[in-house]
N, C-alpha and C positions, 0 to 999 in steps of 0.2 A: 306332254312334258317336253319341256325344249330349254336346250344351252347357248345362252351367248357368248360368243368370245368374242377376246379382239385377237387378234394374230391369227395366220391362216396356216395351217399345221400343210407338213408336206406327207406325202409317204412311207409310211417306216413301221415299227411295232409297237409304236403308242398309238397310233390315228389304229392298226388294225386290232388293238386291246380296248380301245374304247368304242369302237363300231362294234364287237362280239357284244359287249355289255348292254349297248345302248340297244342293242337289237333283242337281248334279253327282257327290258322294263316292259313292260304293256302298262299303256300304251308306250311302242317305242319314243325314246327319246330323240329326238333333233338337234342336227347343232346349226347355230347359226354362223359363219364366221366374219368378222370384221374387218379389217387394216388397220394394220398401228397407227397412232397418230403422229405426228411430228412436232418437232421445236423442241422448245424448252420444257419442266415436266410438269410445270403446270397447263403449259399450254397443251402439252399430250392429255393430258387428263381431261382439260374441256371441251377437247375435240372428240376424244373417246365416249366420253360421256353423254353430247350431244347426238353421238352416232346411238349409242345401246338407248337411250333415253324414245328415242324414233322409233326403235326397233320394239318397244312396252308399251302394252296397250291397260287400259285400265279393268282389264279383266283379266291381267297376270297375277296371280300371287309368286314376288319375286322373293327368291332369296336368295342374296348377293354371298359373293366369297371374299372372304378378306380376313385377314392375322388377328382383327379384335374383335370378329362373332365368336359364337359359342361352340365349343369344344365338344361335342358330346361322343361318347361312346356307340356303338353299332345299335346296341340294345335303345340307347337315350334317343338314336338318331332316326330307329323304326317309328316310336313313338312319336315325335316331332312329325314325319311323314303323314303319319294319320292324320295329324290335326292341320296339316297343311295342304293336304288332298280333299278333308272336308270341307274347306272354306267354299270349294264350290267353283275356286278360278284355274283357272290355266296357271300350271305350276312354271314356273321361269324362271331359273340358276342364270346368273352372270359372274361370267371371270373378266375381269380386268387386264390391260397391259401388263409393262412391265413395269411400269408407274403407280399398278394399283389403281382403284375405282376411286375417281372423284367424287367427292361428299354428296354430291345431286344424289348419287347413287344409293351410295346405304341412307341417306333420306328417305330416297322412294321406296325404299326396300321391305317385304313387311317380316321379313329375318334376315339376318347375317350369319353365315355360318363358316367356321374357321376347321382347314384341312389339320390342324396345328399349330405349332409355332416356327416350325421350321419350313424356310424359301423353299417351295418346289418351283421347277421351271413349268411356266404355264401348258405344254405342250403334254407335264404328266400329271398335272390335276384334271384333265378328261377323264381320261380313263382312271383315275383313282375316284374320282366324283361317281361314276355311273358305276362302276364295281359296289361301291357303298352303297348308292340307293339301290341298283340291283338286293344286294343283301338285305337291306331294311325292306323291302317287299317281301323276302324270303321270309325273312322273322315275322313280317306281322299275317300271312298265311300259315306257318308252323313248319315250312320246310326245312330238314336238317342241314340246307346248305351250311348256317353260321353255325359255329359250334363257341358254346358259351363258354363250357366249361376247358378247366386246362388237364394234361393227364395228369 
C-alpha cells in the first residue's frame, strides 16, 4: 500500500503521526513524495498530474482524494477496504497540490474518496488518511481499537 503526494512534508508532528500509523498498516504503507508544480493552476495541475500519472502503474488500484469522492463513515470506509484489497492490485491513495488533482487523475482513479467537506492542509490529510485506514483494518479484524458506539 503506498501514498502519493505532491508536496514534500518537512519534520514536525504530522510527518511523525503519520509514520506511527503508516508503520502500523501491514503491509506498511509508503509515501511517495512529489514537488509542487509551478505556473499558473492549470498549468500546476498538469504538471502535477503528468508527475503522479508516471508514478501509477497499471497494477495500482488508485483511489484518489478529493472534496467530490464519497464520504463514508469508519464502519462504510472498513468495507470499501475489503472490496478494494480484493481487486488483487496494489492499493494506491493520491493527494493532490494545493490546486487539487487534475481530471486525468480521478479519470484514472478506480475511487475517489473525500476526507469531508472541509480544506485540510495537505500536510494533515497523511496522517489523518493512514489513522483511518489504520482503523478500517482494525474493524474488518474485530479489534476494539474503533469504538462504534457513543456512551
Amino acid at each position: 500500500m503506498r501514498l502519493l503526494a505532491i508536496g514534500r512534508g518537512k519534520p514536525g508532528p504530522e510527518a511523525e503521526i503519520f509514520t506511527r500509523y503508516a508503520a502500523r498498516i501491514k503491509p506498511k504503507m509508503t509515501l511517495q513524495e512529489f514537488n509542487d508544480g509551478v505556473g499558473a493552476p492549470v498549468e500546476i495541475k498538469r504538471r502535477e498530474a503528468e508527475t503522479l500519472n508516471a508514478a501509477i502503474s497499471p497494477q495500482d488500484f488508485v483511489i484518489a482524494l478529493d472534496t467530490a469522492g464519497k464520504t463514508p463513515d469508519s464502519l462504510e470506509l472498513a468495507k470499501m477496504l475489503t472490496g478494494w484489497t480484493d481487486s488483487g492490485k496494489n492499493l494506491t491513495f493520491v493527494i493532490g497540490g494545493a490546486e487539487g488533482l487534475d481530471a486525468s487523475i480521478i479519470a484514472r482513479a478506480d475511487a475517489v474518496l473525500s476526507l469531508g467537506r472541509l480544506t485540510w492542509p495537505h500536510m494533515l490529510v497523511r496522517p489523518m488518511l493512514a489513522e483511518q485506514i489504520y482503523r478500517a483494518l482494525m474493524i474488518n479484524t474485530g479489534h476494539p481499537y474503533h469504538r462504534a458506539g457513543r456512551p
